[in-house]
C-alpha positions in Angstrom: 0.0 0.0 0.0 1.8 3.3 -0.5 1.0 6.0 2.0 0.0 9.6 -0.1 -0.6 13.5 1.7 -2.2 15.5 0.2 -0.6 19.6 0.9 -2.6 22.2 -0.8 -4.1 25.5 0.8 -7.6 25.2 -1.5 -10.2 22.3 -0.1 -11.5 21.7 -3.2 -8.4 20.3 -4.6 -7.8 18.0 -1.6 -11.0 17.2 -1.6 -10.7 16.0 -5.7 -7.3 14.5 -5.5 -8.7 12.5 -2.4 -11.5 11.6 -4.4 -9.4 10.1 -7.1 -7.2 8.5 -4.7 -9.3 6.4 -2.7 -10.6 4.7 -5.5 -7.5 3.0 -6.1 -6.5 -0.5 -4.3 -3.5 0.6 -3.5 -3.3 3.9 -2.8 -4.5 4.9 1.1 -4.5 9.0 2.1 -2.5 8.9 5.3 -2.6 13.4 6.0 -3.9 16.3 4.8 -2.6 19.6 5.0 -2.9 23.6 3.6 0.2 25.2 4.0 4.2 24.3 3.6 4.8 24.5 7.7 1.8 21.7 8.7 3.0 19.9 6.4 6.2 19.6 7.8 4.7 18.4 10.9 2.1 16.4 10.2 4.6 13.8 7.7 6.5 13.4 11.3 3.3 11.4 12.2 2.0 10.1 8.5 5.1 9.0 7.6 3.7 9.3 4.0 5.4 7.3 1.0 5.1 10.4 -1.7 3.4 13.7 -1.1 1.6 15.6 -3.6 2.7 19.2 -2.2 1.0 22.7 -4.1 4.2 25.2 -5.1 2.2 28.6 -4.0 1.1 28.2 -0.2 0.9 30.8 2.8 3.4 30.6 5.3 5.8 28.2 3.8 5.2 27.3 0.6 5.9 24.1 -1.3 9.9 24.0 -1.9 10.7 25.7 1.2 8.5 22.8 2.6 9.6 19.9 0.3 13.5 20.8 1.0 12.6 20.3 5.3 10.6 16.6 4.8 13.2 15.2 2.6 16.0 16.6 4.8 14.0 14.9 7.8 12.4 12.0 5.9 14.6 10.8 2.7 12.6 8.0 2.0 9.7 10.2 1.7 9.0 11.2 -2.2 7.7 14.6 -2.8 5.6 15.4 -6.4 5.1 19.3 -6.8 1.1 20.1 -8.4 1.0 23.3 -10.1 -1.6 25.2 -12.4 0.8 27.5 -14.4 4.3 27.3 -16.3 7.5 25.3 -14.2 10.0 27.7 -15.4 10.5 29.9 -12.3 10.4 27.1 -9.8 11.7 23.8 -11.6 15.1 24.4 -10.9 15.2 25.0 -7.2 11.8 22.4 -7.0 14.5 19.5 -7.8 17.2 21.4 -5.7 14.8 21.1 -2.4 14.4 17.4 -3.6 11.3 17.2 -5.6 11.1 14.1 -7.6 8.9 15.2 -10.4 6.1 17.8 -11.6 2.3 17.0 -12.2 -0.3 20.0 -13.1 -3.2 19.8 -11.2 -5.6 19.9 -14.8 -3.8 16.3 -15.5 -5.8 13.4 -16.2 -6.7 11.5 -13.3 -4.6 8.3 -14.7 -1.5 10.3 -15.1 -2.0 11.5 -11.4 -2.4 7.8 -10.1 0.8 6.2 -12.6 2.7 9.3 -11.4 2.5 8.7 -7.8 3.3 5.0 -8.6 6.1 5.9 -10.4 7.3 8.3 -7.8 6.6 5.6 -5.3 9.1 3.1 -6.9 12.0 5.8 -6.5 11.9 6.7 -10.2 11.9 10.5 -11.6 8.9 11.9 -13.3 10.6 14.3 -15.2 8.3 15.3 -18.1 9.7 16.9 -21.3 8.4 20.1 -20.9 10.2 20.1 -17.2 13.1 18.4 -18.5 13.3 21.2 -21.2 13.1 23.8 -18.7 15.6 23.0 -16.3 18.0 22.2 -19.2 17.0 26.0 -20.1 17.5 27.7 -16.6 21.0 26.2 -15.8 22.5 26.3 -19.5 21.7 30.5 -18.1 24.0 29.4 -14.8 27.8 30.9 -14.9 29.8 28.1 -16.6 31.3 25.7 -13.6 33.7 22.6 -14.2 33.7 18.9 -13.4 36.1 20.0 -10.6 33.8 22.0 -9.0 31.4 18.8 -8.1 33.1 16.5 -5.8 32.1 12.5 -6.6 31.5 13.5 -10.6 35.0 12.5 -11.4 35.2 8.8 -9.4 32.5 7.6 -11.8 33.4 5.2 -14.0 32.9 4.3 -17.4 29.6 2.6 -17.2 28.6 4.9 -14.3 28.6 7.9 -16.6 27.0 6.0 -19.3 24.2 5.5 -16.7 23.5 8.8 -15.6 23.2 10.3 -19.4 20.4 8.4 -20.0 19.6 8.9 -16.7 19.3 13.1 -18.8 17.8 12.3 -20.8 14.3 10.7 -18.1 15.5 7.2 -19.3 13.7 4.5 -16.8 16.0 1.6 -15.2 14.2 -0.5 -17.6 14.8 1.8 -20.8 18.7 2.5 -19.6 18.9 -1.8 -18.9 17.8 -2.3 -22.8 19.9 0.4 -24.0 23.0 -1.2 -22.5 22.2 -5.0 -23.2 22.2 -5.2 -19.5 20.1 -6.3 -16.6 17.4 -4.2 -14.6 19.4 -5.5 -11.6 22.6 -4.2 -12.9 21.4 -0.4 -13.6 20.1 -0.4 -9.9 23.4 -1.4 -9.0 24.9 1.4 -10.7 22.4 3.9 -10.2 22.8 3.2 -6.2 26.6 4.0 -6.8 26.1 7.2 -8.9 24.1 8.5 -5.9 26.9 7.3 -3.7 29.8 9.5 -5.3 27.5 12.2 -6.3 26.0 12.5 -2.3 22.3 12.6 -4.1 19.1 11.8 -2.4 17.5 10.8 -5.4 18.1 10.3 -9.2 16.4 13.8 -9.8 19.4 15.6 -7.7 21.9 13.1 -9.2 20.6 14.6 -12.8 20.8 18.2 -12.0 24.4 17.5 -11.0 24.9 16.3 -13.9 24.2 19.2 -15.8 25.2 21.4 -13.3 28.7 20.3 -13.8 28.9 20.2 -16.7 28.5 16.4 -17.4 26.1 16.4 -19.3 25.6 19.5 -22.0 22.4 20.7 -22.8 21.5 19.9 -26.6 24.3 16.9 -26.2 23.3 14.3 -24.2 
């Protein structure tokens, strides 16, 4: 059963996303919350397996909020829900730990698949978001390889690995792509998050471009 909480500061959008939720088997609402600071609270107690957390809320809002769970609860997975364009909050989103984006008009399959997705410890890093954090940090001042500590103890195989990793590849798509095992990439993904000192393969992708690693328009 994976635990959700639900954090958004309008009712009616709990209320429809718990709607959707409890109709699944495997899905069981654990918390509620409207703002960034009960939220932080109250997933001491739920212990929730992914969070669907609003960006825009009073007090604290979503990042703020999303960067003090996963700080306090890594295992916990944090999707952000937002009604207009990523652009201005992607970046520092995946920075606080976020592992993907969903907008709240989404269909209500996507929003189940996602938080299954989420749930398994993969990225949901749609195009669109992909696109725009690839835009915001090709805008950052150039850095180096050097400046990332753990980029340059990955191996071969380990870099191969985290460029499809860019490019929103799934353990399963990055497996058949290197004539590998599912087993294998896992293996390798685990170390990549070792040496980078990610939480997640979302934080181990922004170092990646970050750094240089991977070149937007190259991968």
């Amino acid at each position: 059963m994976i635990r959700v909480m639900l954090v958004d500061d309008q009712e009616m959008v709990r209320v429809g996303f718990r709607m959707i939720l409890e109709a699944e088997s495997d899905l069981s609402i654990v918390g509620e919350a409207a703002d960034g600071a009960a939220a932080i609270e109250i997933a001491k107690r739920a212990k929730p397996d992914v969070i669907l957390m609003d960006v825009r809320m009073p007090r604290v809002d979503g990042i703020e909020a999303c960067a003090a769970i996963r700080d306090q609860h890594p295992s916990t997975m944090v999707m952000m829900l937002t009604t207009f364009d990523l652009d201005d909050y992607v970046h520092a989103a995946l920075r606080a730990g976020a592992s993907g984006f969903m907008l709240k008009d989404a269909p209500a399959e996507q929003l189940v698949e996602a938080i299954r997705v989420i749930a398994r410890g993969d990225a949901l890093l749609a195009p669109s978001v992909t696109r725009a954090l690839i835009d915001e940090i090709a805008r950052l001042p150039d850095t180096s390889v050097d400046s990332f500590p753990g980029v340059g103890e990955l191996t071969e195989r380990e870099l191969d690995v985290i460029k499809l990793m860019a490019r929103g590849e799934s353990n399963r798509e990055i497996a058949d792509d290197l004539f590998v095992g599912e087993a294998t990439v896992k293996t390798h993904v685990g170390r990549i998050l070792a040496k980078l000192g990610a939480r997640d393969r979302v934080q181990a992708v922004v170092v990646a471009y970050e750094s240089g690693l991977v070149v937007p328009g190259n991968q």
